[in-house]
C-alpha positions as CSV (number, residue, x, y, z in Angstrom):
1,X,-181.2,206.4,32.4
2,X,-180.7,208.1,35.5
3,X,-178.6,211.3,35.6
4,X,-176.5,211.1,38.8
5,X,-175.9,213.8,41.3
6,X,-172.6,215.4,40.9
7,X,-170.0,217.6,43.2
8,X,-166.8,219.0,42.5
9,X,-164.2,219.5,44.8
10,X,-160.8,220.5,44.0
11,X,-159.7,217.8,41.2
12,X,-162.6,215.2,41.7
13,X,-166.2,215.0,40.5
14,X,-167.8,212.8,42.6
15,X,-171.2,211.2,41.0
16,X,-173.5,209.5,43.4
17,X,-177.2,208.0,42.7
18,X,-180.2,210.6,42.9
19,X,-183.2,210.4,44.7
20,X,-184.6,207.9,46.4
21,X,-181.0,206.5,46.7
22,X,-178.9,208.4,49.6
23,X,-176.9,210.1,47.8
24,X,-178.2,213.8,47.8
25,X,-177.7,214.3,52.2
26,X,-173.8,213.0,51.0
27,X,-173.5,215.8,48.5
28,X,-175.2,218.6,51.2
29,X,-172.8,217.5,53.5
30,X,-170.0,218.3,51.2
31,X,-171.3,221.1,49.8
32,X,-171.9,222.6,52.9
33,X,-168.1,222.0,54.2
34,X,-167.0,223.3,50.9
35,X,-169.0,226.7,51.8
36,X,-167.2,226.8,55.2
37,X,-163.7,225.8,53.5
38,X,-163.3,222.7,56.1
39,X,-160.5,221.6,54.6
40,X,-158.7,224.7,55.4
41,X,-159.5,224.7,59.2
42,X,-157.1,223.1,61.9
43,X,-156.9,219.0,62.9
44,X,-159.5,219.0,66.1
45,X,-162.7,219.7,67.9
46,X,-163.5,222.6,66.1
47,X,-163.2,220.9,62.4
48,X,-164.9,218.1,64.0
49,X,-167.9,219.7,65.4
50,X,-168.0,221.8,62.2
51,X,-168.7,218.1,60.0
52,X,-171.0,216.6,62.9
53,X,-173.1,219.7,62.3
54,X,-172.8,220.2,58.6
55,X,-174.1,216.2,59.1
56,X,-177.0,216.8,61.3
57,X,-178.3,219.8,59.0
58,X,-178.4,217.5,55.8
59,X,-179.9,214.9,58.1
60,X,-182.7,216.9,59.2
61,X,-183.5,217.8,55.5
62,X,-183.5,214.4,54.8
63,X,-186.0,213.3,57.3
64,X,-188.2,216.5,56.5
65,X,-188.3,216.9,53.0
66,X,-187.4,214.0,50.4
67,X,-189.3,212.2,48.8
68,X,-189.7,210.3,45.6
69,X,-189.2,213.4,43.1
70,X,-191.8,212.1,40.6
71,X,-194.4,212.5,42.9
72,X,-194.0,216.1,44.1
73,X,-191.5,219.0,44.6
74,X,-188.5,217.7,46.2
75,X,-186.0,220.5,46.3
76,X,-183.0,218.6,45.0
77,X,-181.6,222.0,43.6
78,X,-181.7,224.3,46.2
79,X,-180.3,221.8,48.6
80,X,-177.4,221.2,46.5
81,X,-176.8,225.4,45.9
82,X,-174.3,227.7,46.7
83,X,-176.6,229.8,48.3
84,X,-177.8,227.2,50.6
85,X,-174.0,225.8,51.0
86,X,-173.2,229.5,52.2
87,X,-176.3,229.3,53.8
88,X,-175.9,226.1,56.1
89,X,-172.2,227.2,56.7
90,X,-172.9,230.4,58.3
91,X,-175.0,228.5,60.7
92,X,-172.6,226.3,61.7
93,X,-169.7,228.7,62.1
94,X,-171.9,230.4,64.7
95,X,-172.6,227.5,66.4
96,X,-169.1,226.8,66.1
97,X,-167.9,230.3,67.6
98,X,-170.8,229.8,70.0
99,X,-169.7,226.1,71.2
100,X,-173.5,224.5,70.9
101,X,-175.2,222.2,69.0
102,X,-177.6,223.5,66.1
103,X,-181.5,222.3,67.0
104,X,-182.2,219.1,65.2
105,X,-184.8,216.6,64.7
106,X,-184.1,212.7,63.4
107,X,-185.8,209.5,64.3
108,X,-183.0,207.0,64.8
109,X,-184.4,203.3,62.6
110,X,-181.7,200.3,62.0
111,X,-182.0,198.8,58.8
112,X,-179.8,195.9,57.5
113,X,-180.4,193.1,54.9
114,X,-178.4,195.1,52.0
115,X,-175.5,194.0,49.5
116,X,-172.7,196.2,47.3
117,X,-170.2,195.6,45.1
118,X,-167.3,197.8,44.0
119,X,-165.9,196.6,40.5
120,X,-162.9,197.8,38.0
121,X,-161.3,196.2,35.2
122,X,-158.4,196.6,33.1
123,X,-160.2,198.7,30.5
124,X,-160.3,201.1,33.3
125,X,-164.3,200.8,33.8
126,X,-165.6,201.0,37.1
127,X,-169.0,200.2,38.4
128,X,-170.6,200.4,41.8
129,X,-174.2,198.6,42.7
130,X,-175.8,198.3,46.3
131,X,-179.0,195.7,46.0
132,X,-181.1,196.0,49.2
133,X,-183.7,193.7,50.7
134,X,-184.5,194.8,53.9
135,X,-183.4,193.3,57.3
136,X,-182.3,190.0,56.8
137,X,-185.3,188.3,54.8
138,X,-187.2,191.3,53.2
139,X,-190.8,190.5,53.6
140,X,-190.0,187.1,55.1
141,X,-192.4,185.9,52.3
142,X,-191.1,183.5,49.4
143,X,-192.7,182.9,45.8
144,X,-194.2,179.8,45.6
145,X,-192.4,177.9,42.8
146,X,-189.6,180.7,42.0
147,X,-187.8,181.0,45.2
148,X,-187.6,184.8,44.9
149,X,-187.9,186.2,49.3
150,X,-189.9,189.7,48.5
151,X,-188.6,192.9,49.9
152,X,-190.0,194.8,52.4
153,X,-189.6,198.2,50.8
154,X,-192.8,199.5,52.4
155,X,-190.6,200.0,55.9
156,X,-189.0,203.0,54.2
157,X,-192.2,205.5,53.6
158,X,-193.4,207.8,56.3
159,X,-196.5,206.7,57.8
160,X,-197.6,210.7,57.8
161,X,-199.9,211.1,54.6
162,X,-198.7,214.8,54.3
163,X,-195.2,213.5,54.1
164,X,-193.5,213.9,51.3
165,X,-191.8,210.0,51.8
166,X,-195.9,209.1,52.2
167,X,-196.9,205.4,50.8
168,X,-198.8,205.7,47.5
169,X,-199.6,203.8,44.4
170,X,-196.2,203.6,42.3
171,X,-193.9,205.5,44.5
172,X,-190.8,204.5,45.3
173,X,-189.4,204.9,48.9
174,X,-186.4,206.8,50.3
175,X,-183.5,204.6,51.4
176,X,-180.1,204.6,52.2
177,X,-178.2,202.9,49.0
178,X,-175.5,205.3,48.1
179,X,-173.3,203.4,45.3
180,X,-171.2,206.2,44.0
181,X,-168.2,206.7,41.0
182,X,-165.3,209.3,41.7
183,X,-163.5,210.9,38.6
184,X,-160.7,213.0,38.1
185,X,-160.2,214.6,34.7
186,X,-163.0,212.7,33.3
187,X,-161.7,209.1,34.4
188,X,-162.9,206.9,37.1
189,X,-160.8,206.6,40.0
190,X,-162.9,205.2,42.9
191,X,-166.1,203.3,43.1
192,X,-167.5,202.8,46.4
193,X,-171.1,201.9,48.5
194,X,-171.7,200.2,51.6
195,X,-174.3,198.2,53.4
196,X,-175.6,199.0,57.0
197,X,-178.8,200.6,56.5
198,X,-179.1,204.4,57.6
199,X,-175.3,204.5,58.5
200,X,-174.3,203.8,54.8
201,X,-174.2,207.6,53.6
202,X,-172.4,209.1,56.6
203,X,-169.8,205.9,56.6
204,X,-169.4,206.5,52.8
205,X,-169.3,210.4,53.9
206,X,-165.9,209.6,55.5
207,X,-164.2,207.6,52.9
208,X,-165.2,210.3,50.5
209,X,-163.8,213.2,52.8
210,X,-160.2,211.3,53.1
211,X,-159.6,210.1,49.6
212,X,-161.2,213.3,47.6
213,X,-161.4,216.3,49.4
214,X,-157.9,214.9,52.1
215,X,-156.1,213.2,48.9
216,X,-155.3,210.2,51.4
217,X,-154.8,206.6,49.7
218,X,-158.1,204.2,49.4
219,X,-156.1,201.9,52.4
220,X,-156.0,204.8,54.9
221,X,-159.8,206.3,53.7
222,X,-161.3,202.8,54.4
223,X,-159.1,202.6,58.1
224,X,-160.3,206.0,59.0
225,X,-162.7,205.6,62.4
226,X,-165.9,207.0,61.6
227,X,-169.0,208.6,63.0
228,X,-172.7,208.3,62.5
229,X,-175.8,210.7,63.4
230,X,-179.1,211.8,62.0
231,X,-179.9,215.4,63.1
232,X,-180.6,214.6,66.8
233,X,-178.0,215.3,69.9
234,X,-176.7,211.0,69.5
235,X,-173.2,210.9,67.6
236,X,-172.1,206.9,67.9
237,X,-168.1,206.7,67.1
238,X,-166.4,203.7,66.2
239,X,-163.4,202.7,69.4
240,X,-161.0,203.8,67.3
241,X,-162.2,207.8,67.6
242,X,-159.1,209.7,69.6
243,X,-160.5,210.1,73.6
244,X,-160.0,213.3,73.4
245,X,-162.4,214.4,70.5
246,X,-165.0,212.4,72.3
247,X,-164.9,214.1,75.3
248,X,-164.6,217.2,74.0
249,X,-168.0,216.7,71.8
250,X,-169.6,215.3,75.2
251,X,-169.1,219.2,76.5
252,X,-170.5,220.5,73.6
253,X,-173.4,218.7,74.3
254,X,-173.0,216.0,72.0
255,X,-174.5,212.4,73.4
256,X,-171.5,210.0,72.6
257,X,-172.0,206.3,72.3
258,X,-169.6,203.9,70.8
259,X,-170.8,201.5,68.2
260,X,-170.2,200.1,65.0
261,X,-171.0,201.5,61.3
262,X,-171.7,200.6,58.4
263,X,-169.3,198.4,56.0
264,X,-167.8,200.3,53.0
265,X,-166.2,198.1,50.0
266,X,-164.6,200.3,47.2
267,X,-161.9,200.1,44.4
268,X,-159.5,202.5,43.7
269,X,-157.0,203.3,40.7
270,X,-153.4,204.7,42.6
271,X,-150.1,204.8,41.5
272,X,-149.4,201.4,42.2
273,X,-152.3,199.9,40.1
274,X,-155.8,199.3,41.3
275,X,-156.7,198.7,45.1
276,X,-159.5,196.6,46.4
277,X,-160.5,197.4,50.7
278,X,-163.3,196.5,52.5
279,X,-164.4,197.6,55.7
């Protein structure tokens, strides 16, 4: 079995599937913010360029260096460190301070055609599974006689041989599945995922910031607008992001587009009981 990825923070553990799933630029993110003590800093632009950038660092690692880890160094570790946490938040304060965007790289790519489930039961087991085909028919080629549509994993790999997400014989492509487990005090208290394509680890990225590191309810994490890049200057916000903060990342340099994200199912244990939301 597959040892998942794992981050503290405060009274949670959050678990999320390793590589080639999306979890790990979830868990930089996070770490990252940790380093910087964002939830410390003051409601507003500041706090808000401070995540956009923590977002675009972890994106531009993602694009530039994973890989599947069983066919080459893929450095899971040192992403993941303090050091590099203290690292990455150094460089963000400055920018911060500074008012600027970090440089970034990213090559924008929709992707859709992916399924998740968020389950609990009374026993007080949770379980969360994404299943992903690949736009809306995979390959667009069917079985004869079985009625099983083929994927079209190939889409993921980097068509650059010297990449480290390169096709080859057995390898397994990056993608964006990010089914992940919350705990606190060794029980499971959230399961959550999404479907959407490249928008489902920076959508799951917000319900994870307001229901472990903010302590807000499942309800108001799911509700909470969110935002969406991948390491170049384009930030798309859902309607619901407060006019202000949108004009104020425009000055910053920040190219602003509204637009939709990705849809985030999870189940929660509160005080009440367990609570189901979907959006």
């Amino acid at each position: 079995l597959a040892e998942p990825l794992t981050l503290n923070w405060g009274g949670h553990a959050i678990h999320t599937a390793p590589l080639t799933a999306g979890g790990l630029t979830v868990l930089q993110i996070l770490r990252a913010m940790q380093a910087m003590d964002w939830e410390k800093m003051p409601a507003g632009l500041p706090r808000l360029h401070a995540r956009i950038e923590a977002t675009r660092l972890a994106w531009r690692d993602r694009v530039m260096l994973l890989g599947d880890p069983d066919f080459g160094e893929v450095p899971v570790t040192r992403l993941l460190s303090e050091s590099y946490a203290r690292e990455s938040a150094e460089k963000i304060a400055a920018a911060v301070k500074a008012g600027k965007m970090l440089p970034g790289i990213a090559a924008p790519r929709p992707q859709t055609g992916t399924v998740h489930l968020s389950a609990a039961d009374g026993h007080g087991d949770f379980a969360a599974l994404t299943l992903t085909h690949g736009e809306g028919f995979g390959a667009c080629v069917t079985v004869e006689g079985l009625g099983l549509t083929l994927g079209h994993g190939m889409s993921r790999f980097d068509p650059n041989p010297g990449h480290p997400n390169a096709p080859g014989p057995r390898k397994r492509p990056l993608h964006n599945m990010t089914p992940t487990i919350v705990t606190r005090e060794g029980k499971p208290v959230l399961a959550a995922g999404g479907t959407g394509g490249r928008k489902i680890p920076n959508a799951l990225l917000e319900v994870l910031t307001q229901f472990a590191v903010l302590g807000r309810p499942l309800e108001a994490s799911i509700a909470s607008p969110r935002l969406h890049t991948e390491g170049d200057a384009s930030v798309i916000v859902e309607d619901a992001w407060p006019a202000g903060e949108i004009e104020g990342m425009r000055r910053l340099g920040y190219a602003v587009t509204a637009g939709g994200s990705a849809n985030i199912s999870a189940v929660a244990i509160e005080k009440d009981g367990l609570r189901e939301a979907r959006r």
